[in-house]
Steps between C-alpha positions, in 0.01 A plus 500: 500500500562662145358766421169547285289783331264486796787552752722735305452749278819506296355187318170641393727589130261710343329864528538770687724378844340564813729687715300546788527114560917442388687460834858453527453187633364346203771599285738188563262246483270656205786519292690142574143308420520745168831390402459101554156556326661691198840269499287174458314749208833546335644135545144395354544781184858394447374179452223539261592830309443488181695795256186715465299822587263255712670268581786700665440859516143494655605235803848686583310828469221364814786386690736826471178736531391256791821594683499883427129537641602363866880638498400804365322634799703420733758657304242840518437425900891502511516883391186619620412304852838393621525332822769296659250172504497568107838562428631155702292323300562661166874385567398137630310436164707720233776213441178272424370755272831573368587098444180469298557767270856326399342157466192664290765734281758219471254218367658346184177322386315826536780690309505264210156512464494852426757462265339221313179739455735758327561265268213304466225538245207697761788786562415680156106502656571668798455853524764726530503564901434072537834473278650804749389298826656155330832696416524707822498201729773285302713808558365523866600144537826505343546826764383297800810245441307229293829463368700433789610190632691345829730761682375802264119469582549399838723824565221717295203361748729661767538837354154506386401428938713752611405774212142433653621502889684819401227650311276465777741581805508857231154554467472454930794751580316779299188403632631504895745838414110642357351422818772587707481851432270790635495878455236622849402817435355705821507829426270712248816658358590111327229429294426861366369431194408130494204378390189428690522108354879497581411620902232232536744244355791642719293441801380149453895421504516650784230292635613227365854592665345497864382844489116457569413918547623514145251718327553623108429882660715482807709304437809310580539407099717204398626530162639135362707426215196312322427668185159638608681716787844544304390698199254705613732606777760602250254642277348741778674553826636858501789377739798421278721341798206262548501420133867476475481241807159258380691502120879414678298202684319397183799469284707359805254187552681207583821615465678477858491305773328119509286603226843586235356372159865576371622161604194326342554708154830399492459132520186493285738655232722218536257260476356663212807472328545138599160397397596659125796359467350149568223512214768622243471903523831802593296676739175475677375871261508200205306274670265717620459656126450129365119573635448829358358596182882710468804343286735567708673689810664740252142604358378571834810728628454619100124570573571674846763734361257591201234611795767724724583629151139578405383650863752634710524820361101501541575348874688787570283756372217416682750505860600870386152587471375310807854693655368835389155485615645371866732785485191730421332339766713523829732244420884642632708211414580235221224255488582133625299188448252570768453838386376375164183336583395791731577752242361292231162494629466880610579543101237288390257669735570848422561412069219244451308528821458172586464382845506107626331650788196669369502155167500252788136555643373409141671140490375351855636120413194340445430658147876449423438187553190447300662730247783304457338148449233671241764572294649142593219359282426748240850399431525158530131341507 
């Protein structure tokens, strides 16, 4: 049986997505009925495209926007609700995905059709960011391999697979070496100065690690390598061994072991380079700069050397001053990376007196929330 709006949510297309009802198992399914629904859309546009704003633009823009509502949250569930059920059936319907995006990038009568309305008499009508949109996808085309033919394209479609097998098999390895790790605190001694908000956070991973007694005032505390635990943990604990040792494992994230993203790096280079080298380009720094707003790969090395030039000095200024007010404040050796976030904050504290602790009472999330939207449509209403 195929799958329909009623039976899966991935097809509803529009709005906000509702989460609470996405299960993994509706992943595979959703998205094959979406891709036969939006190649027979494509076949159907390729057809009858004519070379203008409506009669090309509008159509391809439903289908691609039709695609990113539905792949785009499982992409999100991917980082932020992974599961095993999820994952296995990301990788059973990424190739799918992957095929469709050649075969929409790659379409000749879609590609000439944008051309033609460069040329044609409507272009000179179009506004400015219209012309933009028209110009940016005959280069986006013409960087997808609408160019390529026999051997060449067929070898491109397999680098541009792998680059996404790779890319995800990535994103997974520092999401498992995340996970993987856990600093349990027991004693009162280990979280001496840590927040109130970082305890009660700290023991809900514990919980959540097995540890049921876990209490934010007694304790044990788990503290994870997700950003919420991380930096406050850096930016508070008074231990500096424990600091040393949550930083070491931060930076360190899939870097050993099964989870070694070296090997992955290394062959997404090569295929990198590959994948320039086919569509014309020396090195995959050009191609990647051929959708930039930059000339070239010597203006941005030109650009980056301007900005060492114009803030280092400044850079290191402010580390002699955060050095000297460590030093003034029991600090008895050279400050190392996970000394600078802890030493960083006392500063700001004692020089500006500001305190996350004492804001954060005064931003519960529900007037963020409606704080952030307001502005949302004074902005754009």
């Amino acid at each position: 049986m195929s799958a329909t709006v009623q039976t899966n949510p991935l097809l509803i297309g529009e709005g906000l997505p509702p989460f609470d009802a996405i299960r993994p198992e509706q992943v595979v399914p959703g998205i094959t009925e979406l891709l036969q629904v939006l190649t027979a859309q494509l076949e159907q546009l390729e057809k009858t495209v004519q070379p203008s704003w409506e009669g090309l633009v509008e159509p391809l823009t439903q289908i691609e926007e039709r695609l990113r509502w539905s792949w785009g949250i499982i992409g999100h569930l991917m980082g932020v609700k992974n599961s095993p059920e999820l994952r296995e059936a990301y990788e059973v319907i990424q190739p799918s995905l992957v095929q469709f995006a050649n075969r929409l990038g790659q379409s000749k009568p879609l590609y000439e059709a944008f051309k033609q309305i460069r040329i044609s008499p409507q272009w000179q009508s179009l506004e400015s960011a219209q012309q933009r949109i028209v110009e940016a996808a005959i280069r986006d085309a013409e960087l997808s391999g609408v160019g390529l033919e026999g051997e060449t394209k067929a070898r491109f479609n397999q680098i541009q697979q792998e680059l996404a097998e790779l890319s995800t098999q990535f994103s997974n390895h520092v999401l498992d070496a995340t996970k993987a790790f856990g600093l349990n605190l027991t004693t009162l001694d280990e979280i001496v100065g840590l927040p109130s908000s970082l305890l009660a956070l700290a023991a809900q991973a514990a919980q959540e690690d097995g540890i049921e007694e876990a209490t934010p005032e007694d304790g044990p505390w788990c503290i994870t390598l997700d950003y919420p635990s991380y930096l406050p943990f850096l930016q508070h604990s008074q231990s500096r061994d424990l600091r040393e040792k949550v930083y070491r494992a931060f930076i360190t994230r899939a870097a050993s072991g099964d989870l070694d993203n070296q090997p992955i790096i290394e062959r997404t280079l090569e295929l990198r380079q590959e994948m320039a080298k086919l569509l014309g380009y020396s090195t995959y720094a050009d191609l990647s700069i051929a959708r930039k707003m930059t000339p070239s790969v010597a203006a941005v090395e030109q650009l980056m050397a301007e900005l060492q030039q114009a803030s280092y000095a400044a850079a290191e200024q402010e580390l002699d001053t955060l050095t000297t007010f460590a030093y003034e404040h029991g600090a008895t050796s050279e400050l190392k990376q996970w000394d600078i976030p802890f030493w960083s904050e006392r500063m700001r504290e004692e020089q500006y007196g500001l305190n996350d602790e004492e804001l954060r009472p005064y931003f519960p999330l529900p007037q963020v929330l409606e704080g952030l939207f307001a502005l949302a449509e004074r902005l754009f209403e």
